[in-house]
C-alpha positions in Angstrom: 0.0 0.0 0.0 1.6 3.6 -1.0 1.6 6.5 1.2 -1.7 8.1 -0.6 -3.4 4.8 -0.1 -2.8 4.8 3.6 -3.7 8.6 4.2 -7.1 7.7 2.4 -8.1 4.5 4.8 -7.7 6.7 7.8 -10.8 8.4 6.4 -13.0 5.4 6.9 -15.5 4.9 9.3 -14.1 2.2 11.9 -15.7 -1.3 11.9 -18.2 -2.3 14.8 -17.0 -2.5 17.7 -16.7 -5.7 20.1 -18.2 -5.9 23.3 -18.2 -9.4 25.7 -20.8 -9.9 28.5 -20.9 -13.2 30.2 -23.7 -14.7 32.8 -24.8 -18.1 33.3 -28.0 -17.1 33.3 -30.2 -16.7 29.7 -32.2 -13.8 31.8 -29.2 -12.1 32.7 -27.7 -12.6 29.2 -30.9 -11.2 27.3 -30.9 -8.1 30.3 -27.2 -7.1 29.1 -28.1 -7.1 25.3 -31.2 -5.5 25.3 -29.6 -2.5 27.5 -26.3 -3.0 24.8 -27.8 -3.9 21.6 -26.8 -1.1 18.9 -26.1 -0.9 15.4 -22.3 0.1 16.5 -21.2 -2.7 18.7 -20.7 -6.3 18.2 -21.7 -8.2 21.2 -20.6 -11.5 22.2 -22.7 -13.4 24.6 -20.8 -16.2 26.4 -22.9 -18.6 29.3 -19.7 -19.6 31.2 -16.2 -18.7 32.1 -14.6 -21.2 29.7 -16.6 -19.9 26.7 -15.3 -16.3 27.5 -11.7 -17.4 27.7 -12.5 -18.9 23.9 -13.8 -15.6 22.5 -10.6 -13.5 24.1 -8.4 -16.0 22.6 -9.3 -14.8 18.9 -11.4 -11.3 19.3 -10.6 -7.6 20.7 -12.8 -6.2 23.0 -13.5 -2.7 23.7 -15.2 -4.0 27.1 -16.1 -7.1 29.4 -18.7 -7.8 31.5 -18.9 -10.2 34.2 -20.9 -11.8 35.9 -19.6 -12.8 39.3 -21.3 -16.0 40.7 -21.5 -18.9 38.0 -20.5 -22.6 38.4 -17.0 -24.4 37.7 -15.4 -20.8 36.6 -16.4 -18.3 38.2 -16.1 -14.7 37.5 -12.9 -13.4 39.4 -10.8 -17.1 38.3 -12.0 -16.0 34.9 -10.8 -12.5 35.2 -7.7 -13.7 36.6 -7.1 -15.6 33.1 -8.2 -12.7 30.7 -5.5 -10.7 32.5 -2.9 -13.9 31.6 -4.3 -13.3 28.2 -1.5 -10.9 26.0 -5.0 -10.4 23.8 -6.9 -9.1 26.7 -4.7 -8.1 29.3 -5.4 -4.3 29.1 -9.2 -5.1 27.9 -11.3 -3.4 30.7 -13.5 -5.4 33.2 -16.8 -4.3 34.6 -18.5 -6.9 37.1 -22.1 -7.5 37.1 -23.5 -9.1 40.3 -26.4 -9.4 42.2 -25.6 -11.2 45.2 -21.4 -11.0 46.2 -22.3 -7.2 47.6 -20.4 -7.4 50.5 -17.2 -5.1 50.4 -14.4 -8.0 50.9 -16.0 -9.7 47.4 -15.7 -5.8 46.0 -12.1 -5.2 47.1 -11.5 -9.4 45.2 -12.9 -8.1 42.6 -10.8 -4.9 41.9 -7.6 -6.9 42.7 -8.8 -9.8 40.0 -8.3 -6.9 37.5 -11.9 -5.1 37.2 -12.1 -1.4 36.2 -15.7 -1.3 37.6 -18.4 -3.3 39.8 -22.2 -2.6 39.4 -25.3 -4.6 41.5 -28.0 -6.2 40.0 -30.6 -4.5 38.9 -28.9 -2.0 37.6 -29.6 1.4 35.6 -29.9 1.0 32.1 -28.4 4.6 31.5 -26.0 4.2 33.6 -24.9 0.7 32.0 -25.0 2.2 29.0 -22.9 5.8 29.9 -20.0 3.5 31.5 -19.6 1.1 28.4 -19.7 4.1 25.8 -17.0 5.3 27.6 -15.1 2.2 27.5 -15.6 1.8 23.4 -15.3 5.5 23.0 -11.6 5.0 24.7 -11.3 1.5 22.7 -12.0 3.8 19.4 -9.8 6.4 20.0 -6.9 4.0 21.4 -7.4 2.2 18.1 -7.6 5.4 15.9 -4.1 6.4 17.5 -2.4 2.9 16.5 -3.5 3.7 13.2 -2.1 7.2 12.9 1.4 5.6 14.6 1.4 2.9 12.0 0.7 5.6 9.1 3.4 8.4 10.8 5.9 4.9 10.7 4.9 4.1 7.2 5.5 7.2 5.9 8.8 7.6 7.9 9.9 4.4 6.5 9.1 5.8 3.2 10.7 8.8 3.0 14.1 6.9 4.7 13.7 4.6 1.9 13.7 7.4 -0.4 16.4 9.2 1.2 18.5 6.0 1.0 17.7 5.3 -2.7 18.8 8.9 -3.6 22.0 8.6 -1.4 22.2 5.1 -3.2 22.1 6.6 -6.9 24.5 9.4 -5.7 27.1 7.2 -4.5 27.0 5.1 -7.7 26.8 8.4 -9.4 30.6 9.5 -8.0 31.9 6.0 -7.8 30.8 5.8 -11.5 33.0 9.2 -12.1 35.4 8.2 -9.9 36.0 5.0 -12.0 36.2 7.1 -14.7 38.7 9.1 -13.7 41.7 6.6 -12.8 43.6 5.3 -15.3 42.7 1.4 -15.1 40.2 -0.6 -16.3 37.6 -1.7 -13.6 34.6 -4.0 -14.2 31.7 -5.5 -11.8 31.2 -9.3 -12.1 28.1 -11.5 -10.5 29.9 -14.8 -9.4 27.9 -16.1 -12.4 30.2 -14.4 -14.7 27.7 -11.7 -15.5 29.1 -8.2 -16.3 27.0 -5.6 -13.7 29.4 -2.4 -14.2 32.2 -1.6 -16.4 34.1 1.6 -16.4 35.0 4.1 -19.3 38.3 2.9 -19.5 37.3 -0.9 -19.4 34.9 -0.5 -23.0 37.9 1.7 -24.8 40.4 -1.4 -24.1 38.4 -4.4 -24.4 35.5 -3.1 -26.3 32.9 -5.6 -24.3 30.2 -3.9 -22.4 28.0 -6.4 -21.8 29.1 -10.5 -22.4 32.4 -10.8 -22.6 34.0 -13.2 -24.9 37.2 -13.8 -22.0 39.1 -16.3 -24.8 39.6 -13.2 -27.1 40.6 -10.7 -24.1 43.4 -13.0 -22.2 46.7 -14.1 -24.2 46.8 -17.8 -25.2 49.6 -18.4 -22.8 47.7 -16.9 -19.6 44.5 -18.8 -19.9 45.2 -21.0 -17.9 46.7 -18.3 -15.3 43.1 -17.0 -15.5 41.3 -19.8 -14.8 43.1 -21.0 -11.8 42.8 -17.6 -10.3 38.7 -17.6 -11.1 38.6 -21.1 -9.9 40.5 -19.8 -6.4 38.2 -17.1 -5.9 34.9 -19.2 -6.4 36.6 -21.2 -3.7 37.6 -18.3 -1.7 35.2 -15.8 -2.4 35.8 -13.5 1.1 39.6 -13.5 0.2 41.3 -10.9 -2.0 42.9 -12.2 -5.7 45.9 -11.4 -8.1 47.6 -12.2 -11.0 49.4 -11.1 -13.7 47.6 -11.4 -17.2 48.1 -9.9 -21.1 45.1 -8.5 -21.8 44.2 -7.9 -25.6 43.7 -4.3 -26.6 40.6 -3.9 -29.1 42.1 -0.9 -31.5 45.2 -2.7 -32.6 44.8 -6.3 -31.0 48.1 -6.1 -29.5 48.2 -8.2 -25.8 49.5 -6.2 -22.8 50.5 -7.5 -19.3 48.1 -6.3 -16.5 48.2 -6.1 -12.6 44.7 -7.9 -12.0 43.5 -7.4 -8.6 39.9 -8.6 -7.4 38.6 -7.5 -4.4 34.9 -9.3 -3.1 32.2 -7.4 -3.1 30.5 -8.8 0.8 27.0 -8.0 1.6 24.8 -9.8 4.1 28.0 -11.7 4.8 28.0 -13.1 1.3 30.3 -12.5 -2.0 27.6 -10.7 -3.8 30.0 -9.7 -7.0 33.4 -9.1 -7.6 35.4 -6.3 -8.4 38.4 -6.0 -10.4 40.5 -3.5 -11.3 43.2 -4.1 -14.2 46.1 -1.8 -14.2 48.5 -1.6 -17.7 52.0 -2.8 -16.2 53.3 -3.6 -19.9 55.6 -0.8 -19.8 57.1 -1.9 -16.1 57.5 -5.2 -17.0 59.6 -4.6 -20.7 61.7 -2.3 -18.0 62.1 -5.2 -15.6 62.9 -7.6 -18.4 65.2 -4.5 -19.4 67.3 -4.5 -16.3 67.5 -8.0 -15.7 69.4 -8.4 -18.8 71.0 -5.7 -18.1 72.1 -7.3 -14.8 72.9 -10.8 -16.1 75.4 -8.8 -18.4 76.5 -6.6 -15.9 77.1 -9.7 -14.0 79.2 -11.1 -16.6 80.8 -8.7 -17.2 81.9 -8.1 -13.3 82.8 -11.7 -13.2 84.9 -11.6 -16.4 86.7 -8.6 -14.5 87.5 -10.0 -11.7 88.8 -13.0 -13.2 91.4 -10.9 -15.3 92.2 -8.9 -11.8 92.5 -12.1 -9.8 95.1 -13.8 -12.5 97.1 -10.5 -13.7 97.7 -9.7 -9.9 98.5 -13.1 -9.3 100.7 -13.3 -12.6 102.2 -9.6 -12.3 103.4 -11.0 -8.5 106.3 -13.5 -10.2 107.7 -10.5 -12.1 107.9 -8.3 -9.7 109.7 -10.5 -6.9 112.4 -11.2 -9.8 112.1 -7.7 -10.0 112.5 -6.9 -6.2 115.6 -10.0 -5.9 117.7 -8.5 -8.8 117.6 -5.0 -7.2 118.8 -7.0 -3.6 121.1 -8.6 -5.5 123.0 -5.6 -7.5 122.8 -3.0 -4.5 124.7 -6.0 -2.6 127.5 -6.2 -4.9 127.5 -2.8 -5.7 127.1 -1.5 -2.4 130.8 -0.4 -1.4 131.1 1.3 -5.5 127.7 3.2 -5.2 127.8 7.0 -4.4 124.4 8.9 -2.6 122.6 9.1 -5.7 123.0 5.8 -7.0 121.9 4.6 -3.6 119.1 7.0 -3.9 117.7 5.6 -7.1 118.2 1.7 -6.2 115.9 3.4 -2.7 113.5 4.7 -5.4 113.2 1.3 -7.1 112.8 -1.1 -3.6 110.1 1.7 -3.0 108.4 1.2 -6.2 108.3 -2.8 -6.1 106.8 -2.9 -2.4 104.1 -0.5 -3.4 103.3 -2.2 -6.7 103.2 -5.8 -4.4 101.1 -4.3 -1.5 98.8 -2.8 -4.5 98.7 -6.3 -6.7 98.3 -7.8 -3.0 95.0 -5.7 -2.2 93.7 -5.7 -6.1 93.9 -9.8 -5.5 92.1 -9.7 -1.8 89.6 -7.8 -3.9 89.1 -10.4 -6.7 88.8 -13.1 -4.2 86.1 -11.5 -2.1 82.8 -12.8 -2.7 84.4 -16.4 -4.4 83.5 -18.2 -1.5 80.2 -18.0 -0.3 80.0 -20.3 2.7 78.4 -19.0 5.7 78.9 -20.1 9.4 78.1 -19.6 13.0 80.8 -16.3 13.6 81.0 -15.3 17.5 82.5 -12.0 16.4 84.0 -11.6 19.8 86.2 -14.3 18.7 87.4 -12.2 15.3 88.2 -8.9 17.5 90.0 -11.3 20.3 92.3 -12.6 16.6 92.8 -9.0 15.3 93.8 -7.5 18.4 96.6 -10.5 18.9 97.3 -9.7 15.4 97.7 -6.3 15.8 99.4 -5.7 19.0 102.2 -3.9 18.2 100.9 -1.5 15.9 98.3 -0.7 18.7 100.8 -0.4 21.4 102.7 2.0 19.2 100.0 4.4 19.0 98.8 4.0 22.3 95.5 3.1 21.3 92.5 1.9 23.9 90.1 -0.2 22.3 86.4 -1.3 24.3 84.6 -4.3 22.7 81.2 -4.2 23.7 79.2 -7.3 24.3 79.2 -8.8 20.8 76.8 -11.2 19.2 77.2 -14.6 17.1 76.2 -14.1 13.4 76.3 -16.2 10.4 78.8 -14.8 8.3 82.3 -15.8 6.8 84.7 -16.1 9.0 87.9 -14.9 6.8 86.2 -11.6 5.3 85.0 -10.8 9.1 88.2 -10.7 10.1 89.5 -8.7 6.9 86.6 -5.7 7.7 86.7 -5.7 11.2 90.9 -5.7 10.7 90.8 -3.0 8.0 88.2 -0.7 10.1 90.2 -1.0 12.9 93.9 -0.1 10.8 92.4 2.9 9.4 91.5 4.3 13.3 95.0 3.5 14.1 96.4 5.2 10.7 94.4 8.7 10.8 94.5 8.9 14.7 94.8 12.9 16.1 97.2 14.4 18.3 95.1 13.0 21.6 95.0 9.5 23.1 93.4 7.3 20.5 90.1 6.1 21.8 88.2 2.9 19.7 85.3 1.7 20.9 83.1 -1.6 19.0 79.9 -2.4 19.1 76.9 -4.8 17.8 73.6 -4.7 18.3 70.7 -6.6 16.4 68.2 -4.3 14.5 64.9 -5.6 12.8 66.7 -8.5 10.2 70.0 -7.1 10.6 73.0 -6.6 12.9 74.4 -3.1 12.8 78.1 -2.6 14.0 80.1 0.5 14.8 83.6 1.4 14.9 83.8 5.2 16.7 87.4 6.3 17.0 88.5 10.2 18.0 90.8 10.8 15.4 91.1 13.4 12.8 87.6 13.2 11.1 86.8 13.1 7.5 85.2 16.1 5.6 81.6 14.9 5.3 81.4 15.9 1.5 83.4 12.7 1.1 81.8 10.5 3.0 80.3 8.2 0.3 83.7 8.7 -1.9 85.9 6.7 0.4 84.7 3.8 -0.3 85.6 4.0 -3.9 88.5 1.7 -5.7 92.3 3.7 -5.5 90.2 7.0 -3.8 92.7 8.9 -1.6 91.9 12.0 0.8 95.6 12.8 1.5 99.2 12.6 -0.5 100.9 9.3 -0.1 103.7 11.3 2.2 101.1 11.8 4.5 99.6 8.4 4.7 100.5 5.3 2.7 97.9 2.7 1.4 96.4 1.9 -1.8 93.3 3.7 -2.1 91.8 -0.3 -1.7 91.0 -1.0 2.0 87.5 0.9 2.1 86.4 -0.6 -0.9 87.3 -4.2 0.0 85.3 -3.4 3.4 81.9 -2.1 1.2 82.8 -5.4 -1.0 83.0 -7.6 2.0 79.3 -6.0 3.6 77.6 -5.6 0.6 78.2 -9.9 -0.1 77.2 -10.3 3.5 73.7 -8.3 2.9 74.4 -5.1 4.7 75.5 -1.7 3.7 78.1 0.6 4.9 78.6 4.4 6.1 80.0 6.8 8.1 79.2 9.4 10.4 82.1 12.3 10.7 83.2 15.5 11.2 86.6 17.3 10.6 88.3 17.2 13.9 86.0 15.2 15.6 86.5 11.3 14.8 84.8 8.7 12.7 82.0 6.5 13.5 81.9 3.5 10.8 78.8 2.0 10.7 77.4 -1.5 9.0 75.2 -4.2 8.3 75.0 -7.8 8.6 71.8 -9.8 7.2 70.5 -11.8 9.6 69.2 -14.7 7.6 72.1 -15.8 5.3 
């Protein structure tokens, strides 16, 4: 029924009214209607207190009267019982009597639920004036359940209304919405029906309504498709992805998408899906791209280390032959050689020991990385080696190096011992007028184990902080500081194959902090 509907049957006259009244006695039953009788009321005559209880159970009553002394059931056990009644609980009760007078059967009477008690015989008028007032309340309590019902109606209505139109808007934006992004979305029913497509989905495909999926997906990724529609019919709450070539309709040339379907729930239930396909053709030639690109590049660093690992190792022959013929002459020419000559066979021993120590760090180079065996490392262990190792040049400088607590990582043991040495050799090498301070320490970080090396020497200019650790990179003259420009980068090689990274944290003047990383999980 619509609103108008519902306004107009409030304009009808109400149906008759129902009134009980209930005496075992025919005289007394014929008494009540002939005072009650009317054109407007309905009245039930019932002779006992069961047949009351029957009418109750199936009519409304604007009014009940009762007579108080009748056999089996009489009239306060049968009150007692229309009040039990959720039909005729709140239905008034007037008691007709002509004997229980007394004022103890009154006072029973009032507490078995009666509104009223008149005596036998009674005034017609009166009878009359005290129902009428009991139907005319009846009426209007009816008349006001009718307007409540009509006031909810109509506010149920105009909700519904209001919710439509927010329903139609919503659809309205997401449609523009949809419209706006740059990926094809489409509505599916889990039948396969199409219920909303987007702008950009009909320029691709061309399909708006069935959708032939054979001509859409690439040969190749069919069968990628069908396992992923076949996992979210089994898994219809769960969210789905693959990637697919879809075939574009102007020039019929496949491209790869990223195709994500989320569920669409309601009630609890996967009432559609929706997907969203998002062109990743161009990402994935890049990727393809770069990982040839890296395979080559890989090559390519392999194929150079190789030649640095056998011309430093061939390069060392020469130059010991080199080294033992310059030995060799200034020994037999030592008592004929005047200052210069001396000076230049000085300049050659020179030049051989830095071309070794070079060739010797260009071939710890080459070899890091070669083996890539990993084991249990207690790193305490590797300082408690490098410090033995070290001892004299650490007494020399009067250096005071504090180990923190360190941990046990998986690492290789060899290279650990190279960074940790290297780190530790540089502190010593650029230490500052003052006392050299070193202090180590580890500490485990998310999936990685970050160590420090923070010395209080003479700092490094921060615009060369990432420099450093380039091949043959040098920040002073070799008269200042010898080395061969290699130690820094063999440190970044040795971290990098162990997962981690490497930095530094300085100031001129100030010291060095060298930080790095470990992996965890090699």
């Amino acid at each position: 029924m619509d609103i108008k509907a519902k306004a107009e049957s409030e304009n009808k006259p109400f149906t008759r009214t129902n009134i009980l009244v209930v005496d075992d006695r025919p005289d007394g039953l014929l008494a009540l209607e002939a005072v009650l009788a009317c054109d407007q009321h309905n009245l039930f005559k019932a002779s006992s207190g069961q047949e009351a209880l029957r009418y109750a159970l199936f009519n409304d009553f604007a009014v009940i009267l009762l007579d108080v002394q009748m056999p089996e059931l009489d009239g306060f056990e049968t009150a007692r019982l229309l009040r039990e009644n959720h039909r005729s609980q709140d239905t008034p009760i007037i008691f007709v009597t002509a004997i229980n007078k007394e004022l103890r059967h009154i006072n029973q009477g009032y507490e078995s639920g009666a509104v009223d008690y008149i005596f036998k015989p009674f005034d017609p008028f009166i009878l009359r004036s005290k129902v009428s007032v009991f139907v005319d309340l009846f009426e209007k309590n009816l008349q006001i359940k009718r307007q409540a019902a009509l006031l909810r109606y109509i506010e149920s209505q105009e909700k519904e209304r209001q919710i439509s139109e927010l329903r139609q808007e919503s659809f309205r934006s997401y449609a523009h919405l949809a419209d706006a992004v740059p990926h094809s979305i489409i509505k599916v029913k889990p039948s396969g029906q199409v219920e909303y497509f987007n702008q950009q989905w009909l320029e691709y495909t061309g399909f708006k309504t069935e959708i032939d999926w054979k001509s859409v997906i690439h040969p190749k990724d069919r069968r990628r498709f069908l396992v992923l529609w076949l996992h979210m019919r089994h898994h219809s709450t769960q969210t789905h992805e693959a990637e697919i070539r879809l075939r574009r309709a102007q020039d019929g040339v496949y491209r790869w998408h990223l195709v994500k379907v989320v569920p669409d729930i309601k009630n609890g239930e996967n009432a559609s899906w929706i997907a969203s396909c998002t062109d990743i053709d161009n990402i994935k030639m890049t990727e393809e791209s770069l990982k040839a690109l890296s395979q080559e590049l890989n090559r390519s660093n392999k194929e150079l280390e190789e030649y640095a690992y056998v011309a430093s190792h061939d390069l060392k022959e020469p130059l010991h032959v080199v080294s033992s013929f310059v030995h060799l002459l200034e020994k037999r020419l030592q008592p004929k050689l005047d200052d210069r000559e001396e000076q230049y066979l000085k300049f050659i021993r020179e030049g051989v020991g830095q071309a070794q120590k070079l060739i010797k760090d260009l071939l710890e180079y080459s070899c890091i990385g070669r083996e890539k065996s990993f084991e249990a490392v207690e790193v305490s262990s590797v300082l408690t080696e490098i410090l033995a190792n070290l001892r004299s040049i650490i007494d020399e400088a009067g250096a005071v190096i504090e180990c923190d607590k360190m941990p046990q990582i998986k690492a290789n043991y060899l290279e650990m011992v190279q960074l940790f040495q290297n780190l530790i050799v540089n502190a010593v090498k650029y230490r500052s007028q003052k006392p050299l301070e070193i202090r180590i320490n580890g500490r485990s970080e998310g999936q990685m184990w970050v160590f420090s090396i923070k010395d209080n020497g003479i700092g490094i200019d921060p615009q060369f902080k990432d420099r450093i650790f380039d091949m043959f990179q040098r920040l002073h003259a070799k008269n200042e500081y010898s080395g061969t420009g290699i130690g820094l980068a063999i440190c970044k090689k040795i971290v990098e194959n162990h997962g981690g990274k490497i930095w530094i944290d300085s100031a001129l003047g100030e010291g060095t902090t060298f930080y790095f990383t470990i992996k965890q999980d090699l």
